[in-house]
BALOBA-1460 file (C-alpha; in Angstrom, 3 decimals):
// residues 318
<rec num="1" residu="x" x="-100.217" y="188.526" z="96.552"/>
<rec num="2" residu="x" x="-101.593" y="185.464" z="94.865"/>
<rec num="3" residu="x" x="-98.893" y="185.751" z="91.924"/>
<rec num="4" residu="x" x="-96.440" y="185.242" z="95.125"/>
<rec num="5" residu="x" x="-97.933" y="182.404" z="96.368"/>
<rec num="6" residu="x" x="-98.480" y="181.024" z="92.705"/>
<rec num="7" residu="x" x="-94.127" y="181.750" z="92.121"/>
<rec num="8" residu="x" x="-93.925" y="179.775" z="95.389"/>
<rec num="9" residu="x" x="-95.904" y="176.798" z="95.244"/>
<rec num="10" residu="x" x="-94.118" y="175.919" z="91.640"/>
<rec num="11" residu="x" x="-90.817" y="177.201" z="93.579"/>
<rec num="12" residu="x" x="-91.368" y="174.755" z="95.709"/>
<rec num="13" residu="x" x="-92.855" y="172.071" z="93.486"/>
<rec num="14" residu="x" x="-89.391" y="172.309" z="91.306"/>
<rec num="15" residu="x" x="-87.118" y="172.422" z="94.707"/>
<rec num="16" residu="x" x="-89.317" y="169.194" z="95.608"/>
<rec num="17" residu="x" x="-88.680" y="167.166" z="91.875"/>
<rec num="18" residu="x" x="-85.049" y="168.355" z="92.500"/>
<rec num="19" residu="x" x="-84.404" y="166.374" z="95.467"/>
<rec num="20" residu="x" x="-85.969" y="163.179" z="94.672"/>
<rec num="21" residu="x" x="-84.473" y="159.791" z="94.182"/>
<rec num="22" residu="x" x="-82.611" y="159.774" z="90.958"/>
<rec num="23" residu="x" x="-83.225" y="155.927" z="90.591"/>
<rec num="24" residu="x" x="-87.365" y="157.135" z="90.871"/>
<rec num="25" residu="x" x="-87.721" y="159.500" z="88.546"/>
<rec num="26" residu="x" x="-85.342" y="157.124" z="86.123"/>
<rec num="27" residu="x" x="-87.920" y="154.681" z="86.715"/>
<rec num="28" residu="x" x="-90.664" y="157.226" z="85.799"/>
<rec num="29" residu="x" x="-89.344" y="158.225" z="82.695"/>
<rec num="30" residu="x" x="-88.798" y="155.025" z="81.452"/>
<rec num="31" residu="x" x="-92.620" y="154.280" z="82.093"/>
<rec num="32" residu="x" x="-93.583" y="157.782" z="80.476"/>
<rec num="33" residu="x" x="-91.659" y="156.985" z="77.399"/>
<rec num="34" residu="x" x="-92.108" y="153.098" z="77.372"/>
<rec num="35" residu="x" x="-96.164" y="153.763" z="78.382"/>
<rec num="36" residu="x" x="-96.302" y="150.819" z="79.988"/>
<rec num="37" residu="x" x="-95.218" y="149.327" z="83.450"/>
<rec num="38" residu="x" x="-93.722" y="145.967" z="81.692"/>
<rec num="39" residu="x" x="-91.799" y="147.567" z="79.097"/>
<rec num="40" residu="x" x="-90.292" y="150.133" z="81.534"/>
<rec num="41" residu="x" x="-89.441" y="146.620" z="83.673"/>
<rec num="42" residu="x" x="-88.045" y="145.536" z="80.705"/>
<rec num="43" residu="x" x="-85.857" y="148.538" z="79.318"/>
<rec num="44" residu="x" x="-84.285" y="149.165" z="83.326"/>
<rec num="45" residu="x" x="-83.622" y="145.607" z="83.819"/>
<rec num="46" residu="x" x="-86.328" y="145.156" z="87.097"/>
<rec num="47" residu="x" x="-88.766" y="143.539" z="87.907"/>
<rec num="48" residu="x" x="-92.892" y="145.081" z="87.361"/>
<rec num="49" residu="x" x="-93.828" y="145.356" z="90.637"/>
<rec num="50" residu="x" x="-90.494" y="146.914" z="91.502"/>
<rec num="51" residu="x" x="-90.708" y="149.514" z="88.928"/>
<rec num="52" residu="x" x="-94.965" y="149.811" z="89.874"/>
<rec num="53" residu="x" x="-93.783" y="149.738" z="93.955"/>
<rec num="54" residu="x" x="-91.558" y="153.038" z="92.476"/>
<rec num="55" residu="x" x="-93.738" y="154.820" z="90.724"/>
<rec num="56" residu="x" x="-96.235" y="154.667" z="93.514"/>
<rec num="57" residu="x" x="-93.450" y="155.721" z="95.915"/>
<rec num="58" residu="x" x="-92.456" y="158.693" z="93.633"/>
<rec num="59" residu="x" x="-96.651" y="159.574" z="93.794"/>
<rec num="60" residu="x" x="-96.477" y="159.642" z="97.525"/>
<rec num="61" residu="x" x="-93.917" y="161.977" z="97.503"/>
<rec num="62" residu="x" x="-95.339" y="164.386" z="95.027"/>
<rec num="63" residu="x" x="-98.919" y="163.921" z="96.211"/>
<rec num="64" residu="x" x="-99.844" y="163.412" z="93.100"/>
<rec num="65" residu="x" x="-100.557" y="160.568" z="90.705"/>
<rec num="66" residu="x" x="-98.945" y="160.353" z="87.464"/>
<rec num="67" residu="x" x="-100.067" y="157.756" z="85.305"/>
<rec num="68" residu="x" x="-103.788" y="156.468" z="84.597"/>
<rec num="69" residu="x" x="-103.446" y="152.673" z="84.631"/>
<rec num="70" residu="x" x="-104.950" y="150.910" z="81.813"/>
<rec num="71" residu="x" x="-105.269" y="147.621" z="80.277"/>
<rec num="72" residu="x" x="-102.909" y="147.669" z="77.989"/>
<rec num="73" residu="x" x="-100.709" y="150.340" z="79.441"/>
<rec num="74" residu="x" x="-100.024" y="153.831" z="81.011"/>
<rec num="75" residu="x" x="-101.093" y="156.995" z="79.937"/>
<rec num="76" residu="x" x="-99.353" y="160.114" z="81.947"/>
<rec num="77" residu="x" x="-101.710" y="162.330" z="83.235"/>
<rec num="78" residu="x" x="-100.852" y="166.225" z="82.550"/>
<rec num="79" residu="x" x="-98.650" y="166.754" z="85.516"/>
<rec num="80" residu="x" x="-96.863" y="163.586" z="84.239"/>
<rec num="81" residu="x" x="-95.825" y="165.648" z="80.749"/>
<rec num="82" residu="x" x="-94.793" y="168.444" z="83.181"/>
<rec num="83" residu="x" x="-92.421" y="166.827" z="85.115"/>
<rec num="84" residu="x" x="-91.125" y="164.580" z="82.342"/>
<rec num="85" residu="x" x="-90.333" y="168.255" z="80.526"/>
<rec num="86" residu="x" x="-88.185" y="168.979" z="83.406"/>
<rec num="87" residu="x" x="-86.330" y="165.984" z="84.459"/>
<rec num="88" residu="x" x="-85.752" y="164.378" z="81.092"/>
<rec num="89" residu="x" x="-82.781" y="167.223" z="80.475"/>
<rec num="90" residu="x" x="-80.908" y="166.324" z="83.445"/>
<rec num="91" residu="x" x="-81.665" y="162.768" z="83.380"/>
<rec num="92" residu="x" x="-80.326" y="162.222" z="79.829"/>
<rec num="93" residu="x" x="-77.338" y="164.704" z="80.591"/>
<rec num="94" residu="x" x="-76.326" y="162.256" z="83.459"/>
<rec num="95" residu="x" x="-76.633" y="158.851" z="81.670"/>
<rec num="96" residu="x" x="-73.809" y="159.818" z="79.382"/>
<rec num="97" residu="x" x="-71.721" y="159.991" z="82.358"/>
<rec num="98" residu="x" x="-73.105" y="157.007" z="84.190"/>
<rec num="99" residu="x" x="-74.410" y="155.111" z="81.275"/>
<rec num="100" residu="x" x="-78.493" y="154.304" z="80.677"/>
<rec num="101" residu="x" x="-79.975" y="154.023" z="83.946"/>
<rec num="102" residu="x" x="-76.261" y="154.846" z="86.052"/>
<rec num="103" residu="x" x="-75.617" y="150.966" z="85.306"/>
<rec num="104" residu="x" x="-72.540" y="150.968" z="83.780"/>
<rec num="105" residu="x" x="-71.028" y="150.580" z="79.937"/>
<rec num="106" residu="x" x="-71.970" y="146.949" z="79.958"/>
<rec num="107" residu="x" x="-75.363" y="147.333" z="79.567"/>
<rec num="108" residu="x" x="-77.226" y="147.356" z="76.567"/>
<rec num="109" residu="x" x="-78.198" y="150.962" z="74.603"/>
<rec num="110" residu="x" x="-81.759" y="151.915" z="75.299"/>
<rec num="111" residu="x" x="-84.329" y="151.565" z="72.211"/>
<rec num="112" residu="x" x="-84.652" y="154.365" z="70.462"/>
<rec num="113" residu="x" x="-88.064" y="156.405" z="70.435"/>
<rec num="114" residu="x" x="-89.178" y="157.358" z="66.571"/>
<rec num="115" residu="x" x="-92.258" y="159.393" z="65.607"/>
<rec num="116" residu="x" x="-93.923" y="160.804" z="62.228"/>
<rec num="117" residu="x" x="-96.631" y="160.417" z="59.728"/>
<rec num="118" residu="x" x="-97.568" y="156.585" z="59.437"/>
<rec num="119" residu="x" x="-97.608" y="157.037" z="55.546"/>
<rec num="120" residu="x" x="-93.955" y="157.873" z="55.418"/>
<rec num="121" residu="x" x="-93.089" y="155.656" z="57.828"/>
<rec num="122" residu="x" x="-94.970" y="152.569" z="56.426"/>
<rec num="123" residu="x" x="-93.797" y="153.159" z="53.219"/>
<rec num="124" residu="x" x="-89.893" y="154.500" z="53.470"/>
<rec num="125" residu="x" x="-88.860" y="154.894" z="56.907"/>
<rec num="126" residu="x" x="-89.036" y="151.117" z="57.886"/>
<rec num="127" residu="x" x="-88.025" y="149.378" z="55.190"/>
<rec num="128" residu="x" x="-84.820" y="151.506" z="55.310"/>
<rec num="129" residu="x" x="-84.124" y="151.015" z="58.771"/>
<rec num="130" residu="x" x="-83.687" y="147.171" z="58.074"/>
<rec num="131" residu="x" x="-80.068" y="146.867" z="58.643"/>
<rec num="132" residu="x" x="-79.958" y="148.938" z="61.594"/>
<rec num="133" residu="x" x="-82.314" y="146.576" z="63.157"/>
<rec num="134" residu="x" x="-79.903" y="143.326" z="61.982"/>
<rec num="135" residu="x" x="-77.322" y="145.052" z="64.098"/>
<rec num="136" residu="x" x="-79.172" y="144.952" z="66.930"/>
<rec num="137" residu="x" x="-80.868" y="148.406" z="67.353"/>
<rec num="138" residu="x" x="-84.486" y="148.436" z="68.987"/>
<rec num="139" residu="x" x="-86.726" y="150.975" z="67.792"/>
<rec num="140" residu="x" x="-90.154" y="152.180" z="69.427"/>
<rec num="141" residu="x" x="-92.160" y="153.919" z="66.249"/>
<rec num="142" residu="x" x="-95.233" y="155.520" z="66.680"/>
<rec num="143" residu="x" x="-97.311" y="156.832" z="63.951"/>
<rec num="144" residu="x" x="-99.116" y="160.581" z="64.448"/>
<rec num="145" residu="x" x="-99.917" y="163.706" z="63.682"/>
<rec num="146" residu="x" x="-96.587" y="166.623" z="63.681"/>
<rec num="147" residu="x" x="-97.650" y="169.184" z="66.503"/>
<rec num="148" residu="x" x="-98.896" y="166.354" z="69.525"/>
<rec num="149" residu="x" x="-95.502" y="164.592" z="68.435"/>
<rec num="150" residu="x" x="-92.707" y="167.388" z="68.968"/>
<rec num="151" residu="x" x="-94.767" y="168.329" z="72.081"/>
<rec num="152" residu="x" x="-94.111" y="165.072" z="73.106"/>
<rec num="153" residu="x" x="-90.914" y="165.380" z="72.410"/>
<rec num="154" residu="x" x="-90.113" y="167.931" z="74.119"/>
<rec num="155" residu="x" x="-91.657" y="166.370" z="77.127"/>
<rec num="156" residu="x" x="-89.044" y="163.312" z="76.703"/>
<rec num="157" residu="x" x="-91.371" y="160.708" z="75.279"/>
<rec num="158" residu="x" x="-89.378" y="160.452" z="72.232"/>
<rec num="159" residu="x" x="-85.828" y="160.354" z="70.732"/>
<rec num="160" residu="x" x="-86.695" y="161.908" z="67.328"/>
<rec num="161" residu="x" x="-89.463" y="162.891" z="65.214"/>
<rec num="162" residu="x" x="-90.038" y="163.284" z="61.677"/>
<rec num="163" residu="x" x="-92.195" y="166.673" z="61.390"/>
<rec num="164" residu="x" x="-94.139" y="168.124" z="58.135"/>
<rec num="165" residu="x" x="-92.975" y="171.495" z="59.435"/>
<rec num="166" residu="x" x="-89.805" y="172.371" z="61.255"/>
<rec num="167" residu="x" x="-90.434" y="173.434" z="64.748"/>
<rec num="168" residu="x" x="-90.068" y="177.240" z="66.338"/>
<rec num="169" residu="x" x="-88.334" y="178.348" z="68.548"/>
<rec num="170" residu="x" x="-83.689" y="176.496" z="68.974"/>
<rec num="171" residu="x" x="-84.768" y="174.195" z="72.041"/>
<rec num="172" residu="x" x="-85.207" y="171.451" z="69.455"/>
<rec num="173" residu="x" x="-82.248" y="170.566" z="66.501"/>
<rec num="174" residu="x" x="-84.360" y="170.292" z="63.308"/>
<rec num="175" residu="x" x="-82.588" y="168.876" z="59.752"/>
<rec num="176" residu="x" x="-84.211" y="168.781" z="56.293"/>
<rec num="177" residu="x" x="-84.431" y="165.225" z="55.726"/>
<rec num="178" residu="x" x="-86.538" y="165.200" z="52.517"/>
<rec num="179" residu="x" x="-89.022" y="166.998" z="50.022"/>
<rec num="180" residu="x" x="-92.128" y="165.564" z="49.409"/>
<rec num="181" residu="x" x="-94.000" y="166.371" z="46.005"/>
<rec num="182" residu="x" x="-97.880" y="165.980" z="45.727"/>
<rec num="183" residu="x" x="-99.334" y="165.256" z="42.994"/>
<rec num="184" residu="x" x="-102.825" y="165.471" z="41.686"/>
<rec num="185" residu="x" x="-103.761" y="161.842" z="40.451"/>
<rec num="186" residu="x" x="-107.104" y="159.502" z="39.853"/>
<rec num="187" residu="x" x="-107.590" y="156.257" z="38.064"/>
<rec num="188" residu="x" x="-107.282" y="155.715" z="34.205"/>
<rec num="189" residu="x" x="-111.659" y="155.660" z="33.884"/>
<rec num="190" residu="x" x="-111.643" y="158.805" z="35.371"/>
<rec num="191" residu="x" x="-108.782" y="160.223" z="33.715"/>
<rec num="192" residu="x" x="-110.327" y="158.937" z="30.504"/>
<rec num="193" residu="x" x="-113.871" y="160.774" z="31.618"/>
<rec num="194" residu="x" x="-112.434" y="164.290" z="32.131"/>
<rec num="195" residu="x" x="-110.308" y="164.320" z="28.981"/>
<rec num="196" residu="x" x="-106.841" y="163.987" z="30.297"/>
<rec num="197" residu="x" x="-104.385" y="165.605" z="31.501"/>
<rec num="198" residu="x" x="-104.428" y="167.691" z="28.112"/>
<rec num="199" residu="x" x="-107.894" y="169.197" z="29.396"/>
<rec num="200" residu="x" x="-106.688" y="169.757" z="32.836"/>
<rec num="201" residu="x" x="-103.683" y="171.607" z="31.446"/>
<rec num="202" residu="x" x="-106.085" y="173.867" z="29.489"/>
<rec num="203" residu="x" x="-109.365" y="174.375" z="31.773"/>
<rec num="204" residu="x" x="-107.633" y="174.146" z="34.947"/>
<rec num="205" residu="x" x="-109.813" y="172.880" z="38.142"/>
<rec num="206" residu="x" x="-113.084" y="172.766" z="35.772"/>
<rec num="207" residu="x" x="-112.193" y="169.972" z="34.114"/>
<rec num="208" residu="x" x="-112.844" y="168.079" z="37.506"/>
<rec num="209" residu="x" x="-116.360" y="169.397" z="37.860"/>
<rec num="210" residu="x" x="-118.619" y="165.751" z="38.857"/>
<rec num="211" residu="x" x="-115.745" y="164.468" z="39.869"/>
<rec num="212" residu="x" x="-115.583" y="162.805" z="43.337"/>
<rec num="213" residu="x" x="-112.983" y="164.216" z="45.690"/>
<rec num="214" residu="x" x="-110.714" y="161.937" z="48.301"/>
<rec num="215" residu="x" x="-109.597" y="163.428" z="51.083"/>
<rec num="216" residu="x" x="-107.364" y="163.137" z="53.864"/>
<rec num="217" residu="x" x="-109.922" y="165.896" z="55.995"/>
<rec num="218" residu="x" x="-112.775" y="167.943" z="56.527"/>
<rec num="219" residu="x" x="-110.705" y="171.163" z="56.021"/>
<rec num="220" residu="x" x="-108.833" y="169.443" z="52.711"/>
<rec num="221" residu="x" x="-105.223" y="170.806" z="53.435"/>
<rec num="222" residu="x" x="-103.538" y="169.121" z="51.025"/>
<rec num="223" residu="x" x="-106.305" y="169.586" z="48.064"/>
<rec num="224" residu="x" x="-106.297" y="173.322" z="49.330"/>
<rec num="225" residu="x" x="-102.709" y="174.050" z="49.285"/>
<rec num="226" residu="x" x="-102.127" y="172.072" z="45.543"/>
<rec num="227" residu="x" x="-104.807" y="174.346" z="44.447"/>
<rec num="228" residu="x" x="-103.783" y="178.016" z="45.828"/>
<rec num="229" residu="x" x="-100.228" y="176.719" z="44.185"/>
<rec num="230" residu="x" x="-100.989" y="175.513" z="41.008"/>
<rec num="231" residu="x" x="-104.002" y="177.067" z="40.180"/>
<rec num="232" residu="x" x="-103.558" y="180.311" z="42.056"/>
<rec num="233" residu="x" x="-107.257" y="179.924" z="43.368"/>
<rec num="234" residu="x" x="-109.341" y="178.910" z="46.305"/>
<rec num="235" residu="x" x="-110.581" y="175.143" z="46.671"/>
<rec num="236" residu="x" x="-114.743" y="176.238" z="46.843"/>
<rec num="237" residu="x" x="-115.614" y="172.460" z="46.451"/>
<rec num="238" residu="x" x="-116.592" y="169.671" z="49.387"/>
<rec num="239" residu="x" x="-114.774" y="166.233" z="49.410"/>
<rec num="240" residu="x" x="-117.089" y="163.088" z="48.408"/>
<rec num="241" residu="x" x="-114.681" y="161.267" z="50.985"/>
<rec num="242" residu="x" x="-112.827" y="161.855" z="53.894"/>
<rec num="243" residu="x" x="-111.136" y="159.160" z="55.579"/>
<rec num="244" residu="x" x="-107.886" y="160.539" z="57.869"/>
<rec num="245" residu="x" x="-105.195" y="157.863" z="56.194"/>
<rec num="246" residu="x" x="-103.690" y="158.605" z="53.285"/>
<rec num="247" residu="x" x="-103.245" y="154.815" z="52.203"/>
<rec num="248" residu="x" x="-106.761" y="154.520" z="52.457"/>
<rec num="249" residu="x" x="-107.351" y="157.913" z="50.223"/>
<rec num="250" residu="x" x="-104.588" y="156.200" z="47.619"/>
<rec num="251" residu="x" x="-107.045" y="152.692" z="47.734"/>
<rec num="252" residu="x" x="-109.973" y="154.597" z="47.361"/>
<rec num="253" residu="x" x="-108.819" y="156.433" z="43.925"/>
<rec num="254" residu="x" x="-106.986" y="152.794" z="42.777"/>
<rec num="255" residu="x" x="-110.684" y="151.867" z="43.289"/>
<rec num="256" residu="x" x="-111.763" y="154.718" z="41.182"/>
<rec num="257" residu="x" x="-114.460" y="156.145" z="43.558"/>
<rec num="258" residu="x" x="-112.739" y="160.311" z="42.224"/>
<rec num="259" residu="x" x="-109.498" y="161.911" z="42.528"/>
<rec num="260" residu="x" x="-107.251" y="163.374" z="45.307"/>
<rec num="261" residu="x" x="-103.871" y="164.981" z="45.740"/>
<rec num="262" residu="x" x="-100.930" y="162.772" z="47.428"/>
<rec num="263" residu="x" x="-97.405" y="162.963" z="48.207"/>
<rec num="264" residu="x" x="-95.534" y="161.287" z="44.999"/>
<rec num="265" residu="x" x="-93.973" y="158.877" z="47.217"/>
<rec num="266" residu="x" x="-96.820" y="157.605" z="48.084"/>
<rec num="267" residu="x" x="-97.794" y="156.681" z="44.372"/>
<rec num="268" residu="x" x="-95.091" y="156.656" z="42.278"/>
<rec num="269" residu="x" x="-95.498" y="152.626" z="41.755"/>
<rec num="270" residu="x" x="-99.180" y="153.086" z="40.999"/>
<rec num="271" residu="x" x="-98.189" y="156.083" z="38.360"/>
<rec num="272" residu="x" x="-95.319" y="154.185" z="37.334"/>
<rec num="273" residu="x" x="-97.577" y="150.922" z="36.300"/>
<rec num="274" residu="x" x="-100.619" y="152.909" z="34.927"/>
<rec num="275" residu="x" x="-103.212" y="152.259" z="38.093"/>
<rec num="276" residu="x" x="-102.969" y="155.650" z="38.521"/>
<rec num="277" residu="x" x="-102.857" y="158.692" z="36.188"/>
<rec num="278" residu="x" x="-101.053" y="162.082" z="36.625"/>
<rec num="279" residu="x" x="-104.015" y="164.633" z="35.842"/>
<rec num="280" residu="x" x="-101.679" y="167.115" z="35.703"/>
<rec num="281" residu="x" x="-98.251" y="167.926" z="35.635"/>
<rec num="282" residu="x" x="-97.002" y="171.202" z="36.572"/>
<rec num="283" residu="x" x="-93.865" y="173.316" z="36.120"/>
<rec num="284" residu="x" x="-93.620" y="174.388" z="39.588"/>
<rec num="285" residu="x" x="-95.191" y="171.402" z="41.892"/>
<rec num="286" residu="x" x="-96.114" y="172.317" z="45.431"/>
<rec num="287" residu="x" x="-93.372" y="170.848" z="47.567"/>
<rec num="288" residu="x" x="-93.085" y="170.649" z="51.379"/>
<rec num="289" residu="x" x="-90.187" y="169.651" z="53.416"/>
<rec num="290" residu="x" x="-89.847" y="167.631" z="56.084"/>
<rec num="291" residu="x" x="-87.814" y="167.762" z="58.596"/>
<rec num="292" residu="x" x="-85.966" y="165.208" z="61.134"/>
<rec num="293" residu="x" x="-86.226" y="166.562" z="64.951"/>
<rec num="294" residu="x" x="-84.003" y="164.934" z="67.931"/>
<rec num="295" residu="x" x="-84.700" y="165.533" z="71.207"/>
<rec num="296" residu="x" x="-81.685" y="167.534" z="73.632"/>
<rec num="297" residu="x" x="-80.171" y="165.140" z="75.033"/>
<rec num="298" residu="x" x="-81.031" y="162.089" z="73.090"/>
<rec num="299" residu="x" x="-77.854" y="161.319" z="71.762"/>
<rec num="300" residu="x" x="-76.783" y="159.673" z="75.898"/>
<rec num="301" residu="x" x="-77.940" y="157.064" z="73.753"/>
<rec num="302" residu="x" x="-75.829" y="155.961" z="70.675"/>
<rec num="303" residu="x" x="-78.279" y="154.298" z="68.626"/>
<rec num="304" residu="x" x="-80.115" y="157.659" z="68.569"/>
<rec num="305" residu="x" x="-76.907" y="159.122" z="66.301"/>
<rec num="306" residu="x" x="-77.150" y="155.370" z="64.523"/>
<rec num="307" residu="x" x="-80.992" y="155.859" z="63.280"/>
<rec num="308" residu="x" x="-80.463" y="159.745" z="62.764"/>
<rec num="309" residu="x" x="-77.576" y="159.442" z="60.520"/>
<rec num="310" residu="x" x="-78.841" y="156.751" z="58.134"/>
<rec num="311" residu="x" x="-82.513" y="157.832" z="57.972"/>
<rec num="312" residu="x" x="-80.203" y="161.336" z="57.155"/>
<rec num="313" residu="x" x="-78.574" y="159.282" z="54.088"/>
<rec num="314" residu="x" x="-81.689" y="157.265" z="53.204"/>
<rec num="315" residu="x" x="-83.786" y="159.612" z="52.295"/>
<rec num="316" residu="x" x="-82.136" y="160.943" z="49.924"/>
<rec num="317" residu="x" x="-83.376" y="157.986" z="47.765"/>
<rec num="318" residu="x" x="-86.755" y="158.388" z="48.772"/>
């Protein structure tokens, strides 16, 4: 009996969402994905306290609040990621038909939402998307981790995502974009100190025994994968360092406080110039691909297609 009451309150909860204002729960997503009040003003062309005067009208109706109001902001509350989830399909469906917002195919495209690792976007993601920007695209990036980002993707928050791992399941279109290679790397004194790469290439890990590990975490996933691949063993040792930015793991070996394992990417210049040192250099690197994630129903917006297609082509240089 309570799993039939449970079926009817969400039943009714959907029936409800259903039959609300259209120009409402536009106004809500645009605050869930902008995460703030003024930018959501901004994007719909209204004023603030029109789009706050909606929000709080669309709360009265549900009975529920949606966003926690902040200083600098507004941060959906669960329910919030809920009914973003649902609405964003239909919403996005429509707007090609009616244009961003139901306003009509003079008004500007919407900015488009991008997510991934900070590294790879600091370093190659927007640089390259320069000239897209010169042609008057706006972009919304936001740095984080892969598994909060596609969640919040598929919630509606963002257009696409750059994941370390392509996501289950054929609700979201994931394409390779590129293959990272790490590499095991540490400054020329300590390279000097442990005998080279020649000595890693003959004792394997022992040839780093005193040697101060970077790493990105506590758990040392990238230090633990580069060693079950390349030296077909487990990682027994505890990092010196952990600090969770791998530009600050890269400044802390250029500073020669131990050694650590990167993505190349991230240190090809340094490798390139000598500041760092390749302590070893195997036939088979570990590799990992990432992959470019869009959103169903991102592409009511052209600039989504824009950004997609070049980061597609860009990173094949990267």
């Amino acid at each position: 009996m309570r799993h039939r009451e449970t079926n009817g309150r969400e039943g009714s909860e959907q029936a409800g969402a259903a039959a609300l204002d259209l120009n409402l729960l536009r106004t809500f997503l645009a605050v869930y994905r902008t995460g703030s009040f003024t930018a959501a003003a901004r994007l719909l062309g209204l004023s603030q306290p029109t789009v706050t005067t909606q929000v709080r009208t669309l709360e009265r109706q549900l009975g529920r609040e949606l966003f926690e109001r902040q200083a600098r902001g507004a941060s959906p509350v669960p329910y919030a990621d809920e009914l973003a989830s649902r609405v964003v399909g239909p919403l996005d469906s429509l707007a090609t038909v009616t244009g961003p917002g139901g306003a009509g195919e003079d008004r500007p495209p919407e900015p488009v939402h991008l997510a991934g690792p900070n590294e790879l976007l600091t370093r190659c993601v927007l640089p390259g998307l320069a000239p897209l920007v010169a042609q008057g695209v706006r972009l919304r990036v936001t740095p984080g981790l892969t598994e909060p980002l596609l969640d919040e993707l598929r919630a509606g928050r963002y257009d696409l995502v750059i994941a370390t791992w392509r996501p289950r399941g054929r609700a979201l279109a994931a394409t390779p974009l590129m293959d990272e290679e790490f590499v095991l790397v540490a400054s020329p004194a300590w390279a000097e100190r442990v005998g080279g790469p020649a000595r890693v290439a003959a004792d394997g890990p022992a040839a780093l025994h005193g040697v101060p590990l970077i790493a990105y975490a506590e758990d040392l996933p990238i230090v633990r994968r580069y060693w079950r691949h390349v030296f077909g063993r487990r990682l027994v040792r505890q990092a010196a360092v952990t600090v969770p930015d791998l530009h600050a793991v890269r400044a802390a070996v250029l500073g020669g406080t131990g050694f650590t394992v990167l993505p190349r990417y991230l240190c090809a210049a340094d490798l390139a110039s000598g500041a760092l040192v390749l302590l070893h250099d195997p036939d088979d690197p570990p590799i990992n691909t990432g992959f470019l994630v869009q959103r169903p129903g991102a592409s009511a917006n052209p600039h989504v297609d824009l950004v997609r297609d070049h980061l597609l082509r860009a990173a094949r240089d990267w």
